[in-house]
Chimera marker file (.cmm) of the C-alpha trace (Angstrom):
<marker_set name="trace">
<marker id="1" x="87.830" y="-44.682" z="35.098" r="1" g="1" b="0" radius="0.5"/>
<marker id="2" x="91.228" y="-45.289" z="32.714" r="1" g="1" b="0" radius="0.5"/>
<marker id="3" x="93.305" y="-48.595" z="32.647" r="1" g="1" b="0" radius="0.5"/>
<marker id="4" x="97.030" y="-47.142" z="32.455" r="1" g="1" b="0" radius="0.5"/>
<marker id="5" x="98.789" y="-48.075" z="29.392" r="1" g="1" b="0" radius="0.5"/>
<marker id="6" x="100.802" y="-51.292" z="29.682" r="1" g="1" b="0" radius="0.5"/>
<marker id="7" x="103.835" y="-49.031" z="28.716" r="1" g="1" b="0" radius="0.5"/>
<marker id="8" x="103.527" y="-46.743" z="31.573" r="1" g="1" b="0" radius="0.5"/>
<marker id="9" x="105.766" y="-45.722" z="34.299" r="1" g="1" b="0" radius="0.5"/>
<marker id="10" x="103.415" y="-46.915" z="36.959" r="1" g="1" b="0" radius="0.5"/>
<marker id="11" x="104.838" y="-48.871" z="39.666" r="1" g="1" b="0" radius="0.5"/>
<marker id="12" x="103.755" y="-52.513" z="39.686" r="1" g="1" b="0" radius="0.5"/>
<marker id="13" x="105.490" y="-54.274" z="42.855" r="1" g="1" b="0" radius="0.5"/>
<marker id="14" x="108.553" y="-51.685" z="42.447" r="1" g="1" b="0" radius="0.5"/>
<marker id="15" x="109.224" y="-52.008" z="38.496" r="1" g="1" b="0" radius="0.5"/>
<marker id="16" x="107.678" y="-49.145" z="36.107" r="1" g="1" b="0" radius="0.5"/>
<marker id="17" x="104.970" y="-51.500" z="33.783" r="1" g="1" b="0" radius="0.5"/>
<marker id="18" x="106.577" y="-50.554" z="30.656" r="1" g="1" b="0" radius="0.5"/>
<marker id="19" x="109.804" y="-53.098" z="31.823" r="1" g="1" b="0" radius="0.5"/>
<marker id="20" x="107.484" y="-55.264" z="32.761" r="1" g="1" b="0" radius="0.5"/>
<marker id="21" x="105.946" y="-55.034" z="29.065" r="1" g="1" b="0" radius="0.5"/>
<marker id="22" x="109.510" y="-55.194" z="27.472" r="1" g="1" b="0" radius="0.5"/>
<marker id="23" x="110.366" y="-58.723" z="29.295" r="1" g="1" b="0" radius="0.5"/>
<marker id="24" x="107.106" y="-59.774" z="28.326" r="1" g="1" b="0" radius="0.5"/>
<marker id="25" x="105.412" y="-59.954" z="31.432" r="1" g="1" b="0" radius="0.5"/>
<marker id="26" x="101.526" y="-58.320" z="31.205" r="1" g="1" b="0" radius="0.5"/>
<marker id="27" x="100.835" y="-55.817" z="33.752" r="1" g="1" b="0" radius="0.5"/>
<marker id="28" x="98.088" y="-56.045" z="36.086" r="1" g="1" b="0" radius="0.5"/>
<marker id="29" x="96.708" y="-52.366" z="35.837" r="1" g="1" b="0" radius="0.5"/>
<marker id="30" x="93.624" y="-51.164" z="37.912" r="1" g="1" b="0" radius="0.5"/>
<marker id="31" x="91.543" y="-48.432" z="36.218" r="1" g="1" b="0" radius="0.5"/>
<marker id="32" x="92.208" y="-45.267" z="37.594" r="1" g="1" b="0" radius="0.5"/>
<marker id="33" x="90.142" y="-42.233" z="37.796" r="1" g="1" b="0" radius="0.5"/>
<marker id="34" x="90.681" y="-39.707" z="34.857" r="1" g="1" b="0" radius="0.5"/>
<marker id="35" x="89.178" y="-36.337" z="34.717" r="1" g="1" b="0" radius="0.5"/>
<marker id="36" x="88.541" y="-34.496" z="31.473" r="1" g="1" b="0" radius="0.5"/>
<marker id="37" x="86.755" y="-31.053" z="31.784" r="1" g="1" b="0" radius="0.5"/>
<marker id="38" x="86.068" y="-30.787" z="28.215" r="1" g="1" b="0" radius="0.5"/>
<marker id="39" x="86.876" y="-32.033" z="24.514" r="1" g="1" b="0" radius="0.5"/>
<marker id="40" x="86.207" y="-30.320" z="21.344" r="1" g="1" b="0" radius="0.5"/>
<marker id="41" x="86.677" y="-31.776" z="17.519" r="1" g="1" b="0" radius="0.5"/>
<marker id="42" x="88.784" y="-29.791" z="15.715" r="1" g="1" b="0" radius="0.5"/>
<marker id="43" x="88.472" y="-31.565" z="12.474" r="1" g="1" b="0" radius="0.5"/>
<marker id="44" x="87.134" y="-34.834" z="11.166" r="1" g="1" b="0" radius="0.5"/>
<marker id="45" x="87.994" y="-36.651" z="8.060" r="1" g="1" b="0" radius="0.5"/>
<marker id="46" x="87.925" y="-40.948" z="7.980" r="1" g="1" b="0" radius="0.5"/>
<marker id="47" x="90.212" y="-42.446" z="9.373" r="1" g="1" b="0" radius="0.5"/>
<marker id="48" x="91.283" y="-39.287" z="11.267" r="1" g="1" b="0" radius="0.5"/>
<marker id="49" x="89.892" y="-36.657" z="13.944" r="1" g="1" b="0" radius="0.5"/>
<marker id="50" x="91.933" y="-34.082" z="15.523" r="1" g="1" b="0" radius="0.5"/>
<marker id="51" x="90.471" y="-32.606" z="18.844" r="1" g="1" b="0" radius="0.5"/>
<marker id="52" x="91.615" y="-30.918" z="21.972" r="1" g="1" b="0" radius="0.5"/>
<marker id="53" x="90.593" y="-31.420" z="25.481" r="1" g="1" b="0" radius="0.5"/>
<marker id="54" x="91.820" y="-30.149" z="28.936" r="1" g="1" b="0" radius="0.5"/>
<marker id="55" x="92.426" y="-33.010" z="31.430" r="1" g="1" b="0" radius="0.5"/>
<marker id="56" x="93.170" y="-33.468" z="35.042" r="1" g="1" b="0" radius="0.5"/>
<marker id="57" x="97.369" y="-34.539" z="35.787" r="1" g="1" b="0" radius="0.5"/>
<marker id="58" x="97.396" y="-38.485" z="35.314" r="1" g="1" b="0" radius="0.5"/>
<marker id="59" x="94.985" y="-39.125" z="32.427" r="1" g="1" b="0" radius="0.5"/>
<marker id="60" x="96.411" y="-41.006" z="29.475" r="1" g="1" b="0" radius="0.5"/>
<marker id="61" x="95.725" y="-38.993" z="25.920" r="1" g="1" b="0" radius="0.5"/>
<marker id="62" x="97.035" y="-42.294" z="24.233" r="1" g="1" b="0" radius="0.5"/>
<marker id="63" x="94.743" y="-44.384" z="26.381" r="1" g="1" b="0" radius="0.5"/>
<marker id="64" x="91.541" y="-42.102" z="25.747" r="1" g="1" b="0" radius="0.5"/>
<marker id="65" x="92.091" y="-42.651" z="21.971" r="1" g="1" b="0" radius="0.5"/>
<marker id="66" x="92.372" y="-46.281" z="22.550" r="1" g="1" b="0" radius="0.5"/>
<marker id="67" x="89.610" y="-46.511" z="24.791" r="1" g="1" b="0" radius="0.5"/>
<marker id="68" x="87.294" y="-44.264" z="22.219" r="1" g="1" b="0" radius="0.5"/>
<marker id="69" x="88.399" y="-46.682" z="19.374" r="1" g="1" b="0" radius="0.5"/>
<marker id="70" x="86.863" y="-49.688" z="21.477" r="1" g="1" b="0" radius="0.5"/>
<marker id="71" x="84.003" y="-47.902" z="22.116" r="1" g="1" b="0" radius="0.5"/>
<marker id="72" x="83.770" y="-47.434" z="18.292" r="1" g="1" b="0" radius="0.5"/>
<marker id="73" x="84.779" y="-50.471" z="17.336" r="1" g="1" b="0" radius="0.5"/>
<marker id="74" x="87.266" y="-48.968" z="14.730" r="1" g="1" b="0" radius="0.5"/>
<marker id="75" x="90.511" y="-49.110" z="17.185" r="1" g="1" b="0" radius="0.5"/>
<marker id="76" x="92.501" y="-46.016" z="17.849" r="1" g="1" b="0" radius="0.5"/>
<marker id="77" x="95.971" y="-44.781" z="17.061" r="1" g="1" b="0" radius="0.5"/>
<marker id="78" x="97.244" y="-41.262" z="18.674" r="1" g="1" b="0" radius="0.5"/>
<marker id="79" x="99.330" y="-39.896" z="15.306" r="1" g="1" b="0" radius="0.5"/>
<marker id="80" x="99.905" y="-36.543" z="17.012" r="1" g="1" b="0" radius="0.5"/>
<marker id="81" x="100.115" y="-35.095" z="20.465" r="1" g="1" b="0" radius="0.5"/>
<marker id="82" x="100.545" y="-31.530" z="21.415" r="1" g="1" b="0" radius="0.5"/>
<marker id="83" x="100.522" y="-30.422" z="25.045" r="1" g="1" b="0" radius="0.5"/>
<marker id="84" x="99.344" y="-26.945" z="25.335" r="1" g="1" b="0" radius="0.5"/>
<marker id="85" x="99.387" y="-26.209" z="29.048" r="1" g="1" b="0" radius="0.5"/>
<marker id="86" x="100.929" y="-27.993" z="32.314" r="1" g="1" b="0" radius="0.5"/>
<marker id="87" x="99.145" y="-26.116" z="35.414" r="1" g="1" b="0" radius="0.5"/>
<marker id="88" x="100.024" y="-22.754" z="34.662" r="1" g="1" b="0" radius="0.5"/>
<marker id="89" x="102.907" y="-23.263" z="32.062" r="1" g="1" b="0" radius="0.5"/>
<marker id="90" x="101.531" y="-22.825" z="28.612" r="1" g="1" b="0" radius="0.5"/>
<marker id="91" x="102.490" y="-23.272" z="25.305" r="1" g="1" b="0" radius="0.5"/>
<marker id="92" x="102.368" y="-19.236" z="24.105" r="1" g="1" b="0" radius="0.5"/>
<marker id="93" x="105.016" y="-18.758" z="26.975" r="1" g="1" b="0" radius="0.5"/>
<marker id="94" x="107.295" y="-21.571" z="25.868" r="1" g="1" b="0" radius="0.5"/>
<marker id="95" x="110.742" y="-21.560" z="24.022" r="1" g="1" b="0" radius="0.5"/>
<marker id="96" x="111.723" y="-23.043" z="21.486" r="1" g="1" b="0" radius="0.5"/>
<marker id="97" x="115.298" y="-23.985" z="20.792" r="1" g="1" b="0" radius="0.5"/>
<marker id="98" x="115.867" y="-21.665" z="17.848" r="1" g="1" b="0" radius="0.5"/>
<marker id="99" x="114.471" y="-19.068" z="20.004" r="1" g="1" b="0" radius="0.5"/>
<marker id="100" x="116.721" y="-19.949" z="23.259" r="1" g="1" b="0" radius="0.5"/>
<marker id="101" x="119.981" y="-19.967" z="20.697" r="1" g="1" b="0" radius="0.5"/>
<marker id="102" x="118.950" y="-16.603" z="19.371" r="1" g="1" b="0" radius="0.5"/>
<marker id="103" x="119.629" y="-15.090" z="23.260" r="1" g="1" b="0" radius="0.5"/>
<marker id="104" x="123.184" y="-13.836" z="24.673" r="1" g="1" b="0" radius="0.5"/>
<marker id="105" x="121.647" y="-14.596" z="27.778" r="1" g="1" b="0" radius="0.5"/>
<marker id="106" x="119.442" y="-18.141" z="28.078" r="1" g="1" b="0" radius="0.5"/>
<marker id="107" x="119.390" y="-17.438" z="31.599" r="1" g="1" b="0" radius="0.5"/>
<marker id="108" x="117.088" y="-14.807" z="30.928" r="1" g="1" b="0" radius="0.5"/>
<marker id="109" x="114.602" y="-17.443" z="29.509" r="1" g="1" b="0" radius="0.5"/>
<marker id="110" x="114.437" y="-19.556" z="32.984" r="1" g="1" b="0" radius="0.5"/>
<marker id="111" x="111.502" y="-18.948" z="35.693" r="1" g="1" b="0" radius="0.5"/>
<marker id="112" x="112.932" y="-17.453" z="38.577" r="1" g="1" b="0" radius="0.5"/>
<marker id="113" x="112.065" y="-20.664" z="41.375" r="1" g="1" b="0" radius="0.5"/>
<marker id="114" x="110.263" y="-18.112" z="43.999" r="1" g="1" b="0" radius="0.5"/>
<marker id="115" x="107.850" y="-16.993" z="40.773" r="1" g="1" b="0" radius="0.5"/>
<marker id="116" x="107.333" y="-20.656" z="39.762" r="1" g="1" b="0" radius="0.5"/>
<marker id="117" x="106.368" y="-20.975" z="43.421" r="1" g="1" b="0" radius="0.5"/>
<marker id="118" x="103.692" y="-18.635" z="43.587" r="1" g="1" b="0" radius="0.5"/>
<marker id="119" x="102.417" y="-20.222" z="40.438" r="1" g="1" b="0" radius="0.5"/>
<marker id="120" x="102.352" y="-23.777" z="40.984" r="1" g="1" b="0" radius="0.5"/>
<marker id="121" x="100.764" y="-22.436" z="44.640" r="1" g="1" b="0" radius="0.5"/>
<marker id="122" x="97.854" y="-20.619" z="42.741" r="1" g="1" b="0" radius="0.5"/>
<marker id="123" x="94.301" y="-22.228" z="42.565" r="1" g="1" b="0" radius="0.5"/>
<marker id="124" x="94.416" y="-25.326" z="39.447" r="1" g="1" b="0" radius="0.5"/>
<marker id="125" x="93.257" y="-23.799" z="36.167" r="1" g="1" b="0" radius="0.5"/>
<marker id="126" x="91.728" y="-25.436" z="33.746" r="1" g="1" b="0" radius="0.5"/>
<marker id="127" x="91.952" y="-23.639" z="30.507" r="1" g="1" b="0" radius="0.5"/>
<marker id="128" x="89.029" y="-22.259" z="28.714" r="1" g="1" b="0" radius="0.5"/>
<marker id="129" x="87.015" y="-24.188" z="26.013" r="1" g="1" b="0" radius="0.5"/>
<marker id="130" x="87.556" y="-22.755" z="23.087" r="1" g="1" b="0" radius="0.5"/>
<marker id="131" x="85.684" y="-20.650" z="21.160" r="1" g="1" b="0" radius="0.5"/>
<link id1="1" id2="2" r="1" g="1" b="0" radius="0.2"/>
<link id1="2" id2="3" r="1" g="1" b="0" radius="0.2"/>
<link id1="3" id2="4" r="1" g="1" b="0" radius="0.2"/>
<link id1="4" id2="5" r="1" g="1" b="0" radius="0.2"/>
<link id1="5" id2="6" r="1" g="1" b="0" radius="0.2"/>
<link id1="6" id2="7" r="1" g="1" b="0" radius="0.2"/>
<link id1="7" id2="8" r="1" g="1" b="0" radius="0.2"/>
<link id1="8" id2="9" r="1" g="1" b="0" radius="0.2"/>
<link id1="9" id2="10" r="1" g="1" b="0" radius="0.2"/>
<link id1="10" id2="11" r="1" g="1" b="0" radius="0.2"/>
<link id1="11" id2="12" r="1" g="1" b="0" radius="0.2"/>
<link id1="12" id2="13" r="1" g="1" b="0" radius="0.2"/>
<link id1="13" id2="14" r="1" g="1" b="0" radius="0.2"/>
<link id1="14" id2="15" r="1" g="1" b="0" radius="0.2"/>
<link id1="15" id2="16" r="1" g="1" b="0" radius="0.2"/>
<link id1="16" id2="17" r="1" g="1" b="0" radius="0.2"/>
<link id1="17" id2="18" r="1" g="1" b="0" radius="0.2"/>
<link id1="18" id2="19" r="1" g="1" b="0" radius="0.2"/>
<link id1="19" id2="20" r="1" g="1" b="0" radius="0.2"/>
<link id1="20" id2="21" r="1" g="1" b="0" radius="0.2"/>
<link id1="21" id2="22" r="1" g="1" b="0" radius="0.2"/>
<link id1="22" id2="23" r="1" g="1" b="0" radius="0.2"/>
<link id1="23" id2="24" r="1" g="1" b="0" radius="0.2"/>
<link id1="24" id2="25" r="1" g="1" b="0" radius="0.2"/>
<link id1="25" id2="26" r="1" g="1" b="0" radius="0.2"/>
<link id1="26" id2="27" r="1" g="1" b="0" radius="0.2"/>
<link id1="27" id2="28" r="1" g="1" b="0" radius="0.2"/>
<link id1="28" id2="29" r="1" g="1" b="0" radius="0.2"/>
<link id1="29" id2="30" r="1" g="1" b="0" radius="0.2"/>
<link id1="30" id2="31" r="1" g="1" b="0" radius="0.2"/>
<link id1="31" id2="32" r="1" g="1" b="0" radius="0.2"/>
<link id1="32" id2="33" r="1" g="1" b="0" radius="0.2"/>
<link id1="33" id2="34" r="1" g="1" b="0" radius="0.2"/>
<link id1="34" id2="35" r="1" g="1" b="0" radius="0.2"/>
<link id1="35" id2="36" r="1" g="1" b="0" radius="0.2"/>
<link id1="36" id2="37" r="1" g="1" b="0" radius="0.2"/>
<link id1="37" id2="38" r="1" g="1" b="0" radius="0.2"/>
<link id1="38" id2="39" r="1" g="1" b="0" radius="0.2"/>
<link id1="39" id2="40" r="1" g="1" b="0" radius="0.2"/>
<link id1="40" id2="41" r="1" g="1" b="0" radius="0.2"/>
<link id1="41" id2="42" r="1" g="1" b="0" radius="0.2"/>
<link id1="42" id2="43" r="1" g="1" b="0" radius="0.2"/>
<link id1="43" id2="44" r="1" g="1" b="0" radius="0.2"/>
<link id1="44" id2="45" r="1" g="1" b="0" radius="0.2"/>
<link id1="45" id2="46" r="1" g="1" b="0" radius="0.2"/>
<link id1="46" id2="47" r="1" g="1" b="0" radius="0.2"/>
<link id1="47" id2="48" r="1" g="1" b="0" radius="0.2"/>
<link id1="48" id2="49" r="1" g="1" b="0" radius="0.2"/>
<link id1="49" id2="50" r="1" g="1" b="0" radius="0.2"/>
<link id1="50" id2="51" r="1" g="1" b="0" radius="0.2"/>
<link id1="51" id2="52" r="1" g="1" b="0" radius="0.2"/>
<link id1="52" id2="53" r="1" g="1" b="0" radius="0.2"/>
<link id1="53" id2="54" r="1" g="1" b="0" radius="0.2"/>
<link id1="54" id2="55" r="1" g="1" b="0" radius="0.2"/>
<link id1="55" id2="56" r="1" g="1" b="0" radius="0.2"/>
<link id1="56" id2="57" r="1" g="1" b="0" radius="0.2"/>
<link id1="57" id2="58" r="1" g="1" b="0" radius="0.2"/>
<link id1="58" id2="59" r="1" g="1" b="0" radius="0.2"/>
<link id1="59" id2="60" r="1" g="1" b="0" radius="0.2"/>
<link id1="60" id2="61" r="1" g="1" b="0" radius="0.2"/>
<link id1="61" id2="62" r="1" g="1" b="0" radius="0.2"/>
<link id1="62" id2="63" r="1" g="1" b="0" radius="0.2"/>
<link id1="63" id2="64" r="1" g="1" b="0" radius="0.2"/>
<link id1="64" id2="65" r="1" g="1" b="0" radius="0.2"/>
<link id1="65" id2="66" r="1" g="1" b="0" radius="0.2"/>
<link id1="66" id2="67" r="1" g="1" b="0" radius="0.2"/>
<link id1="67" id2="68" r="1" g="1" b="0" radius="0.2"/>
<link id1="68" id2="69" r="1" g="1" b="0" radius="0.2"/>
<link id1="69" id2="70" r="1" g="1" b="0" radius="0.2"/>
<link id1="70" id2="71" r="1" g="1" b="0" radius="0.2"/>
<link id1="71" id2="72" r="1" g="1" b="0" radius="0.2"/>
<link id1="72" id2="73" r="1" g="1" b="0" radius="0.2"/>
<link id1="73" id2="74" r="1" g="1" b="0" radius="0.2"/>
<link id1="74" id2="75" r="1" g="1" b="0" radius="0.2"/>
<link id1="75" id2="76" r="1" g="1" b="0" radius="0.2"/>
<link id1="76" id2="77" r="1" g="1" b="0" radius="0.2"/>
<link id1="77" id2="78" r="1" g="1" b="0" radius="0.2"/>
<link id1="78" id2="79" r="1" g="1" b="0" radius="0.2"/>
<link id1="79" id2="80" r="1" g="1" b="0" radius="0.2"/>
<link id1="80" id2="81" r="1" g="1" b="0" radius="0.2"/>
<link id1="81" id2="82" r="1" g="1" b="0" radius="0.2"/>
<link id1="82" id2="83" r="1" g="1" b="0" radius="0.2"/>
<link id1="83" id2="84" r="1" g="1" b="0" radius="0.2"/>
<link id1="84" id2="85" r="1" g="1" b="0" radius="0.2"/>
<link id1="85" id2="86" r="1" g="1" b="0" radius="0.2"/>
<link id1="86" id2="87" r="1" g="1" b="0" radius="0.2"/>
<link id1="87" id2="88" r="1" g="1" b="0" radius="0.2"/>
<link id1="88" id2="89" r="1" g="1" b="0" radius="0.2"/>
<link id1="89" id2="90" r="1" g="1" b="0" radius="0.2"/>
<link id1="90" id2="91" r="1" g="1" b="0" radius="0.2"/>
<link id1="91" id2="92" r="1" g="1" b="0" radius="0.2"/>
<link id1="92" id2="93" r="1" g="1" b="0" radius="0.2"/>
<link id1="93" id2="94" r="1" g="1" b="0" radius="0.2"/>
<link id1="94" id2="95" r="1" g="1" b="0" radius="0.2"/>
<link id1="95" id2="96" r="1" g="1" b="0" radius="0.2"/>
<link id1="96" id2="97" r="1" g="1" b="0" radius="0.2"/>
<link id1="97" id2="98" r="1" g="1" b="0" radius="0.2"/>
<link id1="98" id2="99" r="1" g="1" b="0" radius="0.2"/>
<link id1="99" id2="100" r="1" g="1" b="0" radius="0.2"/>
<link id1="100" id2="101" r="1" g="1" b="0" radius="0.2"/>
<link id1="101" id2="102" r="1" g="1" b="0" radius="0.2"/>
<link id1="102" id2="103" r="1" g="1" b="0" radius="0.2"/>
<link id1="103" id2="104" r="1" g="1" b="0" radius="0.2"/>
<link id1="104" id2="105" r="1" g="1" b="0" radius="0.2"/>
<link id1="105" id2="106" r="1" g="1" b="0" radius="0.2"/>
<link id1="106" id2="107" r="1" g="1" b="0" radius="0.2"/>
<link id1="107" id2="108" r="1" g="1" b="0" radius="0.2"/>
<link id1="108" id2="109" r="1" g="1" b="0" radius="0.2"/>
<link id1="109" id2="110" r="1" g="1" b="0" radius="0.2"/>
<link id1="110" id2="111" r="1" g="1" b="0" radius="0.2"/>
<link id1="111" id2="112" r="1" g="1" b="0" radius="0.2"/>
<link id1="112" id2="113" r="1" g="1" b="0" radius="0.2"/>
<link id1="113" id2="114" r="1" g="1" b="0" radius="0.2"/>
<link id1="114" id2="115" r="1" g="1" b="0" radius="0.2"/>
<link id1="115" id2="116" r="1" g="1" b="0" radius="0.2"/>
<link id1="116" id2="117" r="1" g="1" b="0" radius="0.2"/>
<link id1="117" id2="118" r="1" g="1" b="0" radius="0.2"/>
<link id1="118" id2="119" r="1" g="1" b="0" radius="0.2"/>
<link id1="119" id2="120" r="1" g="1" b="0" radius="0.2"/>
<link id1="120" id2="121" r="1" g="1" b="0" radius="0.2"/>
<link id1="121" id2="122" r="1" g="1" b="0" radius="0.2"/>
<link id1="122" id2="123" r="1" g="1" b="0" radius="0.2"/>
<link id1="123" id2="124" r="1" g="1" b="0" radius="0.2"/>
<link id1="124" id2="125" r="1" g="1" b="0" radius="0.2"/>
<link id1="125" id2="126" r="1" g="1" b="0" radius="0.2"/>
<link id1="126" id2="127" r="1" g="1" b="0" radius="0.2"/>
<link id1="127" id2="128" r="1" g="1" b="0" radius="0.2"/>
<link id1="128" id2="129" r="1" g="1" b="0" radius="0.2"/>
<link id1="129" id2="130" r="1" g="1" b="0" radius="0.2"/>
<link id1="130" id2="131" r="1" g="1" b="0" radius="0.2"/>
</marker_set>
C-alpha cells in the first residue's frame, strides 16, 4: 500500500491534490495499492543509490523513495528519474528530438493508431529483470 504524493493529480472532492497543496490545504490521501515486480541496485555510494524497478501503472517512484527513506530513517530525495518502458512503448524505440529534426518526414516516426491498438490490446508485460 502507497499514500499518493500530496502533489498529485488525484482527485480529492473534484480538485487534483497538488492545488489543494498550492492553497495550502493538506490532502486527505488513502494508501493505495502499488505493485512492483522487481527492483535491482544499480549502484550505491552514501548519500546516493541508483536502482531500477518495473512497477504496475499508478505507483509513485517519488513516493517509494520517500517511503524507503522513512523506513531508513535517512529521508529520501528522487535526484533522477528515467522511465524506460510504458506497457509496450520502450525507451530503445523512442525519439529523440534531434533525431525527429534529422527526418524529411516526422510522420514517418508516429505509430500508426490500428498498430498501437493491437499493442496496447496485447497481454501486460512486465519487462525482464535484468541481468
Amino acid at each position: 500500500m502507497q499514500v499518493p504524493p500530496a502533489f498529485s493529480a488525484l482527485k480529492i472532492g473534484g480538485r487534483p491534490a497538488y492545488k489543494l497543496t498550492r492553497a495550502g490545504r493538506q490532502p486527505d490521501l488513502a494508501p493505495r495499492p502499488a505493485r512492483i515486480h522487481w527492483i535491482q541496485l544499480r549502484h550505491y555510494d552514501w548519500p546516493v543509490i541508483v536502482f531500477e524497478l518495473a512497477c504496475g501503472r499508478g505507483t509513485y517512484v517519488r513516493a517509494l523513495i520517500r517511503d524507503i527513506g522513512l523506513r531508513l530513517g535517512t529521508g529520501g530525495c528522487l535526484t533522477g528519474l528515467t522511465r524506460l518502458a510504458v506497457g509496450p512503448f520502450d525507451f530503445q524505440a523512442s525519439w529523440s528530438l534531434e533525431r525527429l529534426a534529422g527526418l524529411s518526414d516526422p510522420a514517418a516516426a508516429v505509430v500508426p493508431v490500428e498498430r498501437a491498438r493491437q499493442l496496447l490490446s496485447g497481454p501486460a508485460r512486465i519487462p525482464p529483470r535484468p541481468g
